[in-house]
C-alpha positions in Angstrom: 13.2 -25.1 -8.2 13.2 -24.2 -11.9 15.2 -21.4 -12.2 15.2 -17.9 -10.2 12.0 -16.7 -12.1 10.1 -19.4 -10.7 11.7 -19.1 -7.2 10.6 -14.9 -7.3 7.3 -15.8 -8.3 6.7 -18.5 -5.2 8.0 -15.6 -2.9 5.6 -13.2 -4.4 2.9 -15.3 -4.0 3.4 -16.4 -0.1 4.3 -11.9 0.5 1.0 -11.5 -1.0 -1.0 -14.2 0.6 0.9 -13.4 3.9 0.2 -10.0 3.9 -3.4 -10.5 2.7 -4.3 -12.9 4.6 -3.0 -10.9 7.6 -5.2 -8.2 6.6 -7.7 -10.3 6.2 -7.5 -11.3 9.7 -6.8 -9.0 11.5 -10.1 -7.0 10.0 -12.0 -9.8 10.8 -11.2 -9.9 14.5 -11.8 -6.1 14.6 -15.2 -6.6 13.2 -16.0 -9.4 15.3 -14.7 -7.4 18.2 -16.1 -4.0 17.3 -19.8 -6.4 16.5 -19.0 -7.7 20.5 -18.4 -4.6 22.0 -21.7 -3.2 21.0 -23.6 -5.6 21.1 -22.9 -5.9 24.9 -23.2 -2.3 24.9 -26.9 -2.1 23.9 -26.0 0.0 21.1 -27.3 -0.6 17.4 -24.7 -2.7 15.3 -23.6 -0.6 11.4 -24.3 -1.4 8.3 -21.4 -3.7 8.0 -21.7 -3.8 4.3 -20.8 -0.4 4.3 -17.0 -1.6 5.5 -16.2 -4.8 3.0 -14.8 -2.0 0.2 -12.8 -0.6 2.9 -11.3 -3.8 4.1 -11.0 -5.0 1.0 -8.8 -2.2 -0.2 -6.8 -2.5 3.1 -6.2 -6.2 2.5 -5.1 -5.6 -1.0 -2.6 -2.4 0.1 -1.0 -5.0 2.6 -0.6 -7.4 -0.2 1.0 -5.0 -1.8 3.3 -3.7 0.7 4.5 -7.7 1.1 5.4 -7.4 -2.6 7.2 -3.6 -2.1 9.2 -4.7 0.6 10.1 -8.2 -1.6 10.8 -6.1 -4.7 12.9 -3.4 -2.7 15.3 -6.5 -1.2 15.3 -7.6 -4.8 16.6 -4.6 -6.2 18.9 -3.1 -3.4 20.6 -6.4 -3.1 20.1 -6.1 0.8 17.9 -6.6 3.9 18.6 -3.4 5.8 18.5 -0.6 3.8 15.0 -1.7 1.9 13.7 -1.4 5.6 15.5 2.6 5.6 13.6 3.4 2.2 10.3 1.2 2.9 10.3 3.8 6.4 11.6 6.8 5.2 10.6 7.8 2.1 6.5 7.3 2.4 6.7 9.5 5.4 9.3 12.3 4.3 11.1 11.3 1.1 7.7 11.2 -0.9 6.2 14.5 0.5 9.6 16.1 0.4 9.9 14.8 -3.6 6.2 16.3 -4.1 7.0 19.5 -2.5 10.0 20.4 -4.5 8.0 18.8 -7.9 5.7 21.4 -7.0 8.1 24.2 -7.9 8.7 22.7 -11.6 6.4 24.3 -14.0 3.7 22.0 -15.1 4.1 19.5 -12.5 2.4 20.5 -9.5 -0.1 17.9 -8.6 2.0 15.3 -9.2 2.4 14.3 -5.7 -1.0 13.1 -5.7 0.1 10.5 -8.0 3.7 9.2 -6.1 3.1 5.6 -4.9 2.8 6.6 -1.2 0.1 9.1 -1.5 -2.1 7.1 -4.1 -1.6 4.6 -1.5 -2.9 6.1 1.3 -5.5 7.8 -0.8 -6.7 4.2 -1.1 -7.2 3.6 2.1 -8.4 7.0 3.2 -11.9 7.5 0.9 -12.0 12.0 1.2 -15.0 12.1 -0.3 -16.6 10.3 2.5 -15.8 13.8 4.5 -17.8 17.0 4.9 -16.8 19.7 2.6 -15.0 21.6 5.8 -13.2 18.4 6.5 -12.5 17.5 3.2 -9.4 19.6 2.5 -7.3 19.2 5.8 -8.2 15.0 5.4 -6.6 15.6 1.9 -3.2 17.5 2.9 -3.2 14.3 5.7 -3.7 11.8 2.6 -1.2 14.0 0.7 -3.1 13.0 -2.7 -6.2 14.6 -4.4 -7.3 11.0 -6.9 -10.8 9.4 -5.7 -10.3 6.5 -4.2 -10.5 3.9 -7.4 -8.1 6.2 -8.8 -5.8 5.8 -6.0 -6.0 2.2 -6.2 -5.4 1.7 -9.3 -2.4 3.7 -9.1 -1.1 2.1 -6.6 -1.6 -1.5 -7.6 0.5 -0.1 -11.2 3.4 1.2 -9.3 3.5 -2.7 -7.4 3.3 -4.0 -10.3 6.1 -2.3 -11.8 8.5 -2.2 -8.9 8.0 -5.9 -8.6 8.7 -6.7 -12.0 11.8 -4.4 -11.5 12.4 -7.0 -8.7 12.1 -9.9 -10.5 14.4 -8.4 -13.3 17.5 -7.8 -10.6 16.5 -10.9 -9.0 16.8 -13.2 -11.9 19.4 -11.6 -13.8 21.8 -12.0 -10.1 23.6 -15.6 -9.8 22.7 -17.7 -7.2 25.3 -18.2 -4.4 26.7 -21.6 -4.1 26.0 -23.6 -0.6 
């Protein structure tokens, strides 16, 4: 290999393409399925162009997740407590962190913009509900941002964790054989 920097940037690539190409997958063979299924039932198949933006932003949030989880083993030096934080903190840490944000003048709304939330505001598009649905499917998402928004957000704050990953990757030695 040619150096650390090189060897992060392999790994990065195979997370992504593993976890995108997962995606990928595993959408198709819903689709293909869910196409099945009706068809044997009688009933009239979707639009299915209706669900490519959908899957396409779920196959890019699991590419990202491959590069999270990558970047979080970078930086924490270990295998077993990026797992903890990778499990813990979308599902309490994040809304627990938003919560208390809230109470800081000037700063509430900000929880719509922690990694997490934007996250699943990219996979969840609110605006696609009725307006008496629309604000419980919101406190579920835990973030206000459209869904472009969201994404965008997102694909910044993988961008900069991983680069904080690379940085604590490369700058650690490599342990001899």
């Amino acid at each position: 290999m040619n150096g650390r920097a090189v060897a992060y940037g392999a790994k990065c690539g195979v997370g992504f393409t593993v976890g995108a190409g997962t995606a990928a997958a595993s959408a198709l063979l819903g689709a293909v399925s869910c196409a099945a299924s009706l068809a044997m039932a009688g009933a009239p198949q979707p639009n299915w162009t209706e669900v490519l933006a959908p899957a396409a932003r779920f196959v890019v949030w699991m590419g990202c997740w491959a590069l999270l989880c990558l970047a979080a083993v970078a930086l924490l030096g270990s295998r077993i407590v990026p797992v903890l934080l990778l499990v813990l903190w979308p599902l309490l840490g994040e809304r627990i962190t938003g919560a208390l944000l809230g109470y800081v003048p000037g700063l509430d709304g900000v929880n719509s913009w922690l990694p997490f939330a934007a996250g699943r505001a990219m996979l969840t598009d609110v605006s696609a509900y009725s307006a008496d649905e629309k604000p419980f499917a919101q406190a579920l998402v835990g973030s206000h941002l459209s869904t472009p928004v969201a994404a965008t957000v997102f694909c910044l704050y993988t961008a900069a964790i991983t680069a904080a990953g690379w940085w604590a990757y490369c700058r650690r030695d490599a342990k001899a054989p």
